[in-house]
RODO-2510 file (C-alpha; in nm, 4 decimals, decimal comma):
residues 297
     n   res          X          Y          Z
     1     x    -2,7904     0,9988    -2,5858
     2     x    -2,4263     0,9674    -2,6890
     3     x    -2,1976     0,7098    -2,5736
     4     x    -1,8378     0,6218    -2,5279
     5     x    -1,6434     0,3819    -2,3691
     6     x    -1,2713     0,4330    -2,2249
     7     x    -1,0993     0,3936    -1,9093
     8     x    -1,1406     0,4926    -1,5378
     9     x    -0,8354     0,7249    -1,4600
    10     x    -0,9402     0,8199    -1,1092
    11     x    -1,1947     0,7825    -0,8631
    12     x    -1,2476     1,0342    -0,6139
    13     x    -1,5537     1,1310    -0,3877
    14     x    -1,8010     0,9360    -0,5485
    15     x    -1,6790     1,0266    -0,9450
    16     x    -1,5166     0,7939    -1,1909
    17     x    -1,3164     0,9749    -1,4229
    18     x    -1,2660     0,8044    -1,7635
    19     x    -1,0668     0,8881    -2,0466
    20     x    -1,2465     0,8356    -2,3721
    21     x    -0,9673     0,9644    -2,6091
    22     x    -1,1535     1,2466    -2,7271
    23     x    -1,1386     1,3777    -2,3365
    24     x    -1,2050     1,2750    -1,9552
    25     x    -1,5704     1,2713    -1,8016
    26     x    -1,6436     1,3218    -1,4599
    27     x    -1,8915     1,0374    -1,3987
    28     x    -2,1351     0,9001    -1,1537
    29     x    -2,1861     0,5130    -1,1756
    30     x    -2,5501     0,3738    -1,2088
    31     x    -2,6880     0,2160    -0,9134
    32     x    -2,7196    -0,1236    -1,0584
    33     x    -2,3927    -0,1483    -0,9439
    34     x    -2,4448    -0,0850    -0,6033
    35     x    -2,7349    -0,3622    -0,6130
    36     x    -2,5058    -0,6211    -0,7397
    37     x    -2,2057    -0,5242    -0,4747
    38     x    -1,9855    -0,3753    -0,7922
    39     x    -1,7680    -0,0695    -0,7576
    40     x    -1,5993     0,0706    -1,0488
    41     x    -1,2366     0,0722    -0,9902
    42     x    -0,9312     0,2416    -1,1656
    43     x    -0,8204     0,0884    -1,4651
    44     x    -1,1494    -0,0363    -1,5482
    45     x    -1,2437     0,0212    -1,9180
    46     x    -1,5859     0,1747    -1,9019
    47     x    -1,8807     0,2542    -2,1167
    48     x    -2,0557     0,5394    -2,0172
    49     x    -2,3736     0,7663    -2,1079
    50     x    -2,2892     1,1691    -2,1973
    51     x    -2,5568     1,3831    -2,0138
    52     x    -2,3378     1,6824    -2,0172
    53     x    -2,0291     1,8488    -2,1239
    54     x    -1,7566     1,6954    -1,9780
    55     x    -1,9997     1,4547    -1,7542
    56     x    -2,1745     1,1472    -1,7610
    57     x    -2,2681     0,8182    -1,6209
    58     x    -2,1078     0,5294    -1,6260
    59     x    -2,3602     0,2069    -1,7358
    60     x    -2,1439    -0,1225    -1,8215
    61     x    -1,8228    -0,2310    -1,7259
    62     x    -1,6094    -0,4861    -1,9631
    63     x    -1,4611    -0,8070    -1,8059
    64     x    -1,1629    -0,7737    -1,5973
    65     x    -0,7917    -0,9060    -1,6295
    66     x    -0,7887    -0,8797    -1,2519
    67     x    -0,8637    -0,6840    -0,9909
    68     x    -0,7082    -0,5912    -0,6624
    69     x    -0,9412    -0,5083    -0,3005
    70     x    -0,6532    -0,2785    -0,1666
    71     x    -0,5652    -0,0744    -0,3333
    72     x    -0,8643    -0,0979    -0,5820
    73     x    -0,7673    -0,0918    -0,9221
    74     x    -0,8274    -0,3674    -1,1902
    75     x    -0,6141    -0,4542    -1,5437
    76     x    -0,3080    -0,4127    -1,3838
    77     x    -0,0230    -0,5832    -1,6377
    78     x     0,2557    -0,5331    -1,3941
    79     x     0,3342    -0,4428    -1,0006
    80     x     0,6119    -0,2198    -0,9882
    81     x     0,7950    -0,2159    -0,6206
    82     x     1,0316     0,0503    -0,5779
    83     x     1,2590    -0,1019    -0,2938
    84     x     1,5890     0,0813    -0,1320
    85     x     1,8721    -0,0315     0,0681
    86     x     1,9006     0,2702     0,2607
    87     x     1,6615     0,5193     0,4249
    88     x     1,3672     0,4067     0,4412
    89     x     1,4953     0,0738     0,3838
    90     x     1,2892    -0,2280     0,2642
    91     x     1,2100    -0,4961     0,3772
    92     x     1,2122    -0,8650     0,1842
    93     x     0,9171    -0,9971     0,3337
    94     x     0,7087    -0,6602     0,2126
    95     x     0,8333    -0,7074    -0,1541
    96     x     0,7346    -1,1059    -0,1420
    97     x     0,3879    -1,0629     0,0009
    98     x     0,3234    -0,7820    -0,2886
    99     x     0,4592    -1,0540    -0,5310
   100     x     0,2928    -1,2948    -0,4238
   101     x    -0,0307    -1,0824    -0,4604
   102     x     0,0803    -0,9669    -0,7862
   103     x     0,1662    -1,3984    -0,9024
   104     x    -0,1655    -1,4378    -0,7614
   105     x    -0,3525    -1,1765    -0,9988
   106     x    -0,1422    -1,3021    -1,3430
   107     x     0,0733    -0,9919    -1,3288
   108     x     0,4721    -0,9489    -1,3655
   109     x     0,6579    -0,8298    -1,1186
   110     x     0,9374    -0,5600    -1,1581
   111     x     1,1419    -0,4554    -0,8875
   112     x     1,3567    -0,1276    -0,8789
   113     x     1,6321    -0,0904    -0,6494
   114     x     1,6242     0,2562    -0,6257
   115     x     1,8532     0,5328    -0,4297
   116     x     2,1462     0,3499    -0,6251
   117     x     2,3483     0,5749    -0,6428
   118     x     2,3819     0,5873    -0,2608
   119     x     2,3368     0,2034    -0,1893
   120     x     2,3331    -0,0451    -0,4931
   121     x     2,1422    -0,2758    -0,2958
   122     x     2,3523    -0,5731    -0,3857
   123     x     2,1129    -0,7663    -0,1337
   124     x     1,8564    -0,7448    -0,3385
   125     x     1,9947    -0,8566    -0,6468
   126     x     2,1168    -1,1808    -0,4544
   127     x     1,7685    -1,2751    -0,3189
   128     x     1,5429    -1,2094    -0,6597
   129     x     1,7634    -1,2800    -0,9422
   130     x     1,6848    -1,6790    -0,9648
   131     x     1,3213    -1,5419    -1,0154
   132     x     1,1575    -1,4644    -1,3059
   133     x     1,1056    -1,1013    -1,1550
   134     x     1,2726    -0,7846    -1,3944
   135     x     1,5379    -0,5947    -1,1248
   136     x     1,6556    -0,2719    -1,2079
   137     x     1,8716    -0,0192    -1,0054
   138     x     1,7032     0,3034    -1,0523
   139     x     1,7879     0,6646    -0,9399
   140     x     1,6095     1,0068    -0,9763
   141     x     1,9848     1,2192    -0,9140
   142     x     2,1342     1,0565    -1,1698
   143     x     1,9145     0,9132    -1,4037
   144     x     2,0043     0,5328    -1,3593
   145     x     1,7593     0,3082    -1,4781
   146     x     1,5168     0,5481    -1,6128
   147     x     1,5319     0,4176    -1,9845
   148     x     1,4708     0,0651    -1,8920
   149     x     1,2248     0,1128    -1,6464
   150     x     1,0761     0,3055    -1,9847
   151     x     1,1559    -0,0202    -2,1713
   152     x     0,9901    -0,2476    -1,9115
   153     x     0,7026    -0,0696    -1,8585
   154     x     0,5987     0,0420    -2,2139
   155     x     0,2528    -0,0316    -2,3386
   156     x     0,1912    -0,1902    -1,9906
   157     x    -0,0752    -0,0650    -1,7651
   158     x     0,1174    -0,0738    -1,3869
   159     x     0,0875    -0,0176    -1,0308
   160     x     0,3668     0,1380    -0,8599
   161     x     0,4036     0,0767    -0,4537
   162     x     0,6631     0,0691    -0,2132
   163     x     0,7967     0,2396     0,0690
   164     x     0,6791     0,6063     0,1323
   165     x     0,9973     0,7855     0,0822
   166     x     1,1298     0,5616    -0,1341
   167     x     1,1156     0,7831    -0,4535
   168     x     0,8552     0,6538    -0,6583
   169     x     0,7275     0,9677    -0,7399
   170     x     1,0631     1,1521    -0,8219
   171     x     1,1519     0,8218    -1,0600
   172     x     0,8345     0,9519    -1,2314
   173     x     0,9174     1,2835    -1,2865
   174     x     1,2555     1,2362    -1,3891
   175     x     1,1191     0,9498    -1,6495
   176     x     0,8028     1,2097    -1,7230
   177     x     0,9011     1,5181    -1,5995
   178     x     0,5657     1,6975    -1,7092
   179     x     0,3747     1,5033    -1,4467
   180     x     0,5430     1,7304    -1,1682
   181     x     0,3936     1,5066    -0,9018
   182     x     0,4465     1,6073    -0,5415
   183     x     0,7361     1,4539    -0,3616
   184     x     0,7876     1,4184     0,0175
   185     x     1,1070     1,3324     0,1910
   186     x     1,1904     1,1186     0,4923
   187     x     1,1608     1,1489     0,8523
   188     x     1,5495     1,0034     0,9885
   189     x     1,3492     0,9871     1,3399
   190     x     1,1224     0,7615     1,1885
   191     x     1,2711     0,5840     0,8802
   192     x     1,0233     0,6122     0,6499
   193     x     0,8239     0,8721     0,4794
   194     x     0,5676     1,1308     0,4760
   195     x     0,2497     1,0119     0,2649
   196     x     0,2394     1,2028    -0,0678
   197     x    -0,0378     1,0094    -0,2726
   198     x    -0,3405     1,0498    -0,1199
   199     x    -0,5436     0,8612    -0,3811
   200     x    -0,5519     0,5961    -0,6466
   201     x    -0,4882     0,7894    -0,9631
   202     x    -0,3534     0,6769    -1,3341
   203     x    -0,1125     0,9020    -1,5257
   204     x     0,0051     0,7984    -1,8892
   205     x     0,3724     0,8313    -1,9962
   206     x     0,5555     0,8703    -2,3453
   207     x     0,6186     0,5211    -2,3149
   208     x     0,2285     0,4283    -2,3701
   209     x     0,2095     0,3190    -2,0237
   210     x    -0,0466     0,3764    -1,7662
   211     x     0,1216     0,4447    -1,4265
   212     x    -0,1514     0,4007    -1,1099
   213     x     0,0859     0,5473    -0,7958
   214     x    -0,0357     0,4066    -0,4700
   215     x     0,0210     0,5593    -0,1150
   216     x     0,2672     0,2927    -0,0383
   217     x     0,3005    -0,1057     0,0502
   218     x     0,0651    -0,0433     0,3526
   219     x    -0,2110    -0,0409     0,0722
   220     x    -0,1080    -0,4063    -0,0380
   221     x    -0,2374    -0,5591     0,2527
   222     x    -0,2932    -0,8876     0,1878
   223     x    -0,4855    -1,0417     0,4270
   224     x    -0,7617    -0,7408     0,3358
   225     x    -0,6712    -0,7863    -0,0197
   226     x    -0,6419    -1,1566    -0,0577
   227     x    -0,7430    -1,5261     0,1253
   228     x    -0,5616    -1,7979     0,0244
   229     x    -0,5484    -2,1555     0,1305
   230     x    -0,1860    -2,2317     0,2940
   231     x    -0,1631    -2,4965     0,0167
   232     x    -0,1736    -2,2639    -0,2478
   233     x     0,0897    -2,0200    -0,1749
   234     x     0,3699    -2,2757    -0,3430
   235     x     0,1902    -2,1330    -0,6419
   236     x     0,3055    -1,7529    -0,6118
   237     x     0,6660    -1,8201    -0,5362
   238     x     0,7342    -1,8654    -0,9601
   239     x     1,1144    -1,9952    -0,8582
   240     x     0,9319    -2,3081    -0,7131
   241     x     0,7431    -2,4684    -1,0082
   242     x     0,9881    -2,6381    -1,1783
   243     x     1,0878    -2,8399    -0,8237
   244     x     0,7390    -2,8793    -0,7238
   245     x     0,6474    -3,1772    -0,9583
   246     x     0,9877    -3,3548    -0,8646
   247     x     0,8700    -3,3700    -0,4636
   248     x     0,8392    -3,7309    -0,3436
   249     x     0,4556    -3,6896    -0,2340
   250     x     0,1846    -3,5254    -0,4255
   251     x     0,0495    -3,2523    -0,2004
   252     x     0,3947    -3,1681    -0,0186
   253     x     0,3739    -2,8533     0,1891
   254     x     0,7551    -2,7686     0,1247
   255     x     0,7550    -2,6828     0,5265
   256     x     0,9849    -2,9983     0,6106
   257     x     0,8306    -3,3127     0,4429
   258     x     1,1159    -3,5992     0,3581
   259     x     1,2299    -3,6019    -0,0418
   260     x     1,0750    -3,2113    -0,0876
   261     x     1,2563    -3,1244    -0,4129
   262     x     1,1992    -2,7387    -0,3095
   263     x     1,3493    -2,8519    -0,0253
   264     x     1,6448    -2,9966    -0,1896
   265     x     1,6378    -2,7055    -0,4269
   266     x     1,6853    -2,4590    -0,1241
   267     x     2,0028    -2,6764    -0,0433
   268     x     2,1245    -2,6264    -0,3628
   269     x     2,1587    -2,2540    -0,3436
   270     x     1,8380    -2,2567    -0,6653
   271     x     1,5897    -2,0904    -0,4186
   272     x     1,7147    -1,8000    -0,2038
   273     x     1,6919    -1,8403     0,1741
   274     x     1,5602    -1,5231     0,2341
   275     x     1,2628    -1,6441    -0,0309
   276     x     1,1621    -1,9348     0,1512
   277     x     1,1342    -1,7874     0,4781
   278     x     0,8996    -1,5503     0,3353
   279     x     0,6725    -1,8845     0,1756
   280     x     0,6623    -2,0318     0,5405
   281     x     0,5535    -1,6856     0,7107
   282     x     0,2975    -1,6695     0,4311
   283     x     0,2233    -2,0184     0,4646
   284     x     0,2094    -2,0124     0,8982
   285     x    -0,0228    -1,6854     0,8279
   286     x    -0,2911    -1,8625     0,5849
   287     x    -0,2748    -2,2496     0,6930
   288     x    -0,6290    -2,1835     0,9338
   289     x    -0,7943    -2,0092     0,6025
   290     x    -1,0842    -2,2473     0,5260
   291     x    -1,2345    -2,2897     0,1835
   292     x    -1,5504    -2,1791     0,2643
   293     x    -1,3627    -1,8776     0,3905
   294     x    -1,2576    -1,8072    -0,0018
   295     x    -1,6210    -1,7995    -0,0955
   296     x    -1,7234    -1,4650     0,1101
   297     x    -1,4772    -1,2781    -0,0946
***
């Protein structure tokens, strides 16, 4: 039988479908993966089995980058958060649990402040630009931001989230405009959006990219996604590292210890308040996570 190998686009129902180059197959995975507790996931690259036209049967996986639980895609390059000041607006603590998710995983974070040309979400800027994180005011009615969201994304295979309403998917068509993906506005009752992506599903863009839209920061959950021990989280705030190895005692917590250089740094207007009250609300939620807790993941 033939055989090719490309990449899982979508999974829907039970099908993987994967993009060879020479055209997508709707697959069915073999059940040695469901003996060894493995689920194909978007993004993986895939080599599969043709029984059919247009079908076939997915047999190996290669080795992952990374992989995420929720929402479950794997080789992500970058997390894109689409953030706004106004209706719905977001909220910090949202965009630095994805981040730290994303640090986590090996994966850049970019961050676009979209709506801008109704709010330029100045507020934003303040909090995330002493991180290593790529900010960039975007808007769908005027076209702000698209070309460097282009820049910043090409080649790069990315998962867009963020607040439903917040325009992800008209940033996409105006960057793309022959994906013509659905749109949805927002309820001013409710603040916040009506669902529009359904499903994990990869789209590719002039660019070279490969965009997976996600149904929203609800699907970065990450005490479903990720454990981590409280001691660890230091490690996916990227503004801390160069203060860490400058605290007075190896192992320092950062949560109040005498001659904490993050600490100090925090003083010093290096680390943004609004940052490290995120790392001790991430830090208060995972300090009873045991190690053997890790293992069952």
């Amino acid at each position: 039988m033939e055989t090719k190998t490309g990449r899982i686009v979508k999974a829907l129902s039970g099908f993987y479908y994967v993009d060879t180059g020479s055209g997508i197959y709707q697959c069915r995975a073999r059940g040695i993966f469901r003996k060894g507790n493995i689920s194909p996931l978007v993004g993986d690259i895939a080599s599969i089995t043709v029984t059919g036209t247009g079908e076939g049967v997915v047999y190996s996986l290669a080795e992952r980058k990374n992989s995420f639980i929720r929402p479950a895609v794997a080789n992500v390059d970058a997390i894109v958060m689409f953030v706004s000041a106004v209706n719905p607006v977001t909220e910090p603590f949202l965009i630095d649990r994805v981040s730290a998710i994303a640090c986590s995983k090996g994966a850049d974070v970019i961050i676009c402040i979209n709506k801008s040309d109704m709010d330029r979400g100045d507020i934003f800027r303040e909090i995330y630009e002493k991180t290593p994180f790529t900010l960039i005011n975007t808007s769908a009615v005027t076209g702000q931001g698209i070309e460097q969201l282009m820049a910043a994304t090409e080649g790069k295979f990315c998962a867009l989230t963020g607040n439903s309403g917040v325009g992800k998917s008209s940033v996409l068509n105006a960057a793309c405009p022959a994906l013509d993906l659905k749109t949805g506005g927002v309820s001013d009752k409710l603040g916040r959006g009506r669902h529009t992506t359904r499903h994990v599903e990869m789209f590719s863009l002039e660019n070279g990219a490969y965009i997976i839209d996600t149904p929203g920061f609800s699907a970065f959950d990450a005490s479903a996604a990720d454990l981590w021990l409280a001691k660890d989280i230091q490690h996916n705030f990227p503004e801390f590292a160069e203060h860490i190895p400058n605290c007075r005692f190896t192992g320092c917590n950062h949560t109040g210890e005498k001659g904490c250089a993050v600490k100090e740094a925090l003083e010093e207007g290096l680390i943004h308040p609004s940052r490290y009250r995120s790392y001790l609300r991430l830090y208060e939620e995972y300090e009873k996570i045991q190690p053997w807790e890790l293992k069952k993941q």
